[in-house]
C-alpha positions in Angstrom: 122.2 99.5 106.4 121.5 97.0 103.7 118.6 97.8 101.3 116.4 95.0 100.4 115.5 94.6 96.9 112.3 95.1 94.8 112.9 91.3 94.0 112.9 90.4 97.6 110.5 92.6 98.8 108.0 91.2 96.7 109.0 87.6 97.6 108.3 88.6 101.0 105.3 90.4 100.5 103.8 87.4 98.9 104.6 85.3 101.2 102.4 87.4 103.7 99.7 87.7 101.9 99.5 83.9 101.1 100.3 82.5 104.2 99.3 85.2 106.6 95.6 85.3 105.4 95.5 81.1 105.0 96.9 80.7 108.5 94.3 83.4 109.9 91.6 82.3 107.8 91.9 78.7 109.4 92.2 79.6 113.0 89.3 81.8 112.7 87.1 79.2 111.1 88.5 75.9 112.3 88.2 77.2 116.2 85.6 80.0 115.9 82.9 79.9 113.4 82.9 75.9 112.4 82.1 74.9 115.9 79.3 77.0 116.8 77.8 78.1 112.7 78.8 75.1 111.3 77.2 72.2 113.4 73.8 74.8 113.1 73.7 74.5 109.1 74.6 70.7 109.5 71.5 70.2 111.9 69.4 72.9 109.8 70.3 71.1 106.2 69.8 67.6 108.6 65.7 68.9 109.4 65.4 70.5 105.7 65.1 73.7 106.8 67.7 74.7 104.4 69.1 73.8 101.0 72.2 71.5 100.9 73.5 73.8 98.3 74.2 76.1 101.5 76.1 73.2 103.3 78.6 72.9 100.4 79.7 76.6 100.3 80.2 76.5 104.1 82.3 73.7 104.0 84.0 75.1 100.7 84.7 78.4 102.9 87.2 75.8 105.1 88.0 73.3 102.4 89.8 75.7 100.0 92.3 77.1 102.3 93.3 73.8 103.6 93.7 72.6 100.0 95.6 75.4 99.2 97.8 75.3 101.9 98.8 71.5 101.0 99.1 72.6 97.4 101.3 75.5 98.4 103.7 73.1 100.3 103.6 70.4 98.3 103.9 72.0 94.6 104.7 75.9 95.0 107.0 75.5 97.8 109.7 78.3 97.7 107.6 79.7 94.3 106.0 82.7 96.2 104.7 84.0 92.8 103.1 81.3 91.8 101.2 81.0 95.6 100.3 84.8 95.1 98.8 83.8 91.2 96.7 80.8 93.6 95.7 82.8 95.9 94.2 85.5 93.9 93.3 83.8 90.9 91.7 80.7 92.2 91.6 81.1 95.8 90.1 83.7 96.6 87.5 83.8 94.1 86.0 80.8 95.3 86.0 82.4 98.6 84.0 85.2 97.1 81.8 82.6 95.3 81.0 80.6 98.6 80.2 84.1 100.3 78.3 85.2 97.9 76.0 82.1 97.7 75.9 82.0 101.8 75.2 85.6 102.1 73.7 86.9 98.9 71.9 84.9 96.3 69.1 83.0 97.9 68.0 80.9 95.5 70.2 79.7 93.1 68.4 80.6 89.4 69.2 78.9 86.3 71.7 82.1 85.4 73.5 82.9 88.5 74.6 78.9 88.7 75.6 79.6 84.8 77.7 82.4 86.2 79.1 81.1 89.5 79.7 77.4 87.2 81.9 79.5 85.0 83.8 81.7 87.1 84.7 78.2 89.0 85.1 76.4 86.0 87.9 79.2 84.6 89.0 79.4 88.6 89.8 75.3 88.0 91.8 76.1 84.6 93.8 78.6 86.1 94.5 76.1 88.7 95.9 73.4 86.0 97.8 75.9 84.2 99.5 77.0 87.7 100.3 73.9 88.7 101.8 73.0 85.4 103.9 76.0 85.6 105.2 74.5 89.0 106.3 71.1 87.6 107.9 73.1 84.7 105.5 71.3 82.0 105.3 73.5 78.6 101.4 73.0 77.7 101.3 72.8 74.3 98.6 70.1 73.8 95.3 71.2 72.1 93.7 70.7 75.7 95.8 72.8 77.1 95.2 75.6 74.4 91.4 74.9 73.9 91.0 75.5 78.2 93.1 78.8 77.8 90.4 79.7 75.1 87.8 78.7 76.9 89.3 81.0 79.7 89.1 83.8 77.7 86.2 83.5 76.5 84.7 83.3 80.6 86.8 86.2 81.1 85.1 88.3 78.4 81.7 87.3 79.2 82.1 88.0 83.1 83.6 91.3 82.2 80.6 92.2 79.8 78.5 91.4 82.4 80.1 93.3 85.2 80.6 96.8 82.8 76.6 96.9 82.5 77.1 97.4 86.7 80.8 99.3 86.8 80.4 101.5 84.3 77.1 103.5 85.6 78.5 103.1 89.2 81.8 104.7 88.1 79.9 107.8 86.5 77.4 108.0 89.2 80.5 108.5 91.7 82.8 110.5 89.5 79.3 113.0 89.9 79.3 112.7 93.6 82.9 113.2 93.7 82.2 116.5 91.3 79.3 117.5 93.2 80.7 117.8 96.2 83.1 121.0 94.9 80.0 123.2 93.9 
């Protein structure tokens, strides 16, 4: 029996990931939640019952995988890796974002649209930088190298942010976790 390599495996494993949770991901909303959820926000953001803002991120939630899908076939085809760098570096945060704004953050306060602004702003960058990589471009300009910046500079700020939360979470559980011994 033929072993496969670590080279293919992972080719193969991102191709699952990618394409098994876009193809899911559409069924599911396309034929399941669109029909019945979707046509009630429409009619509720219609009456002004609801903010529009709640409208977008719905339609985001389908928008994004269908995008990605005609991105992956028409720039990364047969680049696995770079679909598996779009899915979880642009992708899928904006399907966090849009969940998070449906689900979580009522009203959207001058700081949380700072924060989900950036996180989509650095989600777009990433995005360039990808596709650029597909069309074998080297990115030398001083855009290119003042967006990277301005990338890093996002990803140090949302970090800070998220320590003030991770850290005292992480040492609350590493004292469950010891407290459960004694």
């Amino acid at each position: 029996m033929k072993q496969l390599s670590f080279n293919k495996l992972a080719r193969v494993a991102s191709y699952m990931t990618f394409w098994g949770w876009n193809v899911t991901f559409l069924v599911l909303t396309l034929f399941g939640v669109m029909p019945w959820l979707g046509l009630t926000v429409t009619a509720a953001v219609l009456a002004g019952e609801i903010p529009l803002d709640f409208l977008i991120s719905l339609w985001l939630l389908v928008l994004v995988p269908i995008f990605s899908v005609w991105l992956a076939r028409k720039q990364f085809r047969g680049q696995p890796d770079l679909q598996i760098r779009f899915f979880y570096g642009v992708e899928a945060p904006i399907f966090l974002l849009c969940l998070l704004r449906l689900f979580i953050l009522r009203e959207l306060t001058l700081a949380s649209l700072f924060l989900i602004g950036s996180i989509l702003l650095a989600a777009f960058i990433y995005s360039r930088y990808l596709r650029q990589s597909a069309t074998a471009q080297t990115a030398t300009s001083k855009l290119a190298l003042s967006l990277n910046s301005l990338l890093l500079v996002m990803a140090v700020y949302i970090g800070t942010l998220l320590s003030f939360y991770a850290l005292p979470l992480g040492w609350g559980f590493i004292k469950f976790i010891l407290s459960l011994n004694g």
